[in-house]
N, C-alpha and C positions, 0 to 999 in steps of 0.2 A: 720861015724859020728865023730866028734873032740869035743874035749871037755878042757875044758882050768882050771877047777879045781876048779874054781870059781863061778859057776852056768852060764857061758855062752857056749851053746852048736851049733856047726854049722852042715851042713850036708858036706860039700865040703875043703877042705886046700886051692883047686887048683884054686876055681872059681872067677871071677873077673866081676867087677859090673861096667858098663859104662851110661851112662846119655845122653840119646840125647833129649834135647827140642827141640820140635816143636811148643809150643803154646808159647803165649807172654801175657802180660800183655791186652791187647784187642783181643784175643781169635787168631784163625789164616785160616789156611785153610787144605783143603782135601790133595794138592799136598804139603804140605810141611808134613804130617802125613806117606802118602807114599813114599816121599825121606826119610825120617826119617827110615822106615822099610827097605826100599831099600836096604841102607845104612849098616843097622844091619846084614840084609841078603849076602850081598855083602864079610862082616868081619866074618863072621862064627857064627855069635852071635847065639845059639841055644833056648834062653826064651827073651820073653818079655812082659813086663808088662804096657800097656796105661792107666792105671785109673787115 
């Protein structure tokens, strides 16, 4: 755990946080959710999170 002294505590130094949208402002589709995953999976991306 890290911890910065100031009440904000992380689990990770190392981990790095990327953003892939697949929805748009009029909602989207199935095959751009599974390029999207694809995609993650392709890059080594080990968590993801769609809520």
């Amino acid at each position: 755990m890290g911890n910065n002294g100031i009440g904000v505590v992380g689990i990770n130094w190392d981990a790095q946080v990327t953003s892939l949208r697949f929805l748009g402002a009029q909602g989207g589709y199935v095959s751009d959710a599974v390029e999207a995953v694809n995609y993650a999976v392709a890059e080594g991306m080990d968590i993801s999170n769609n809520s």
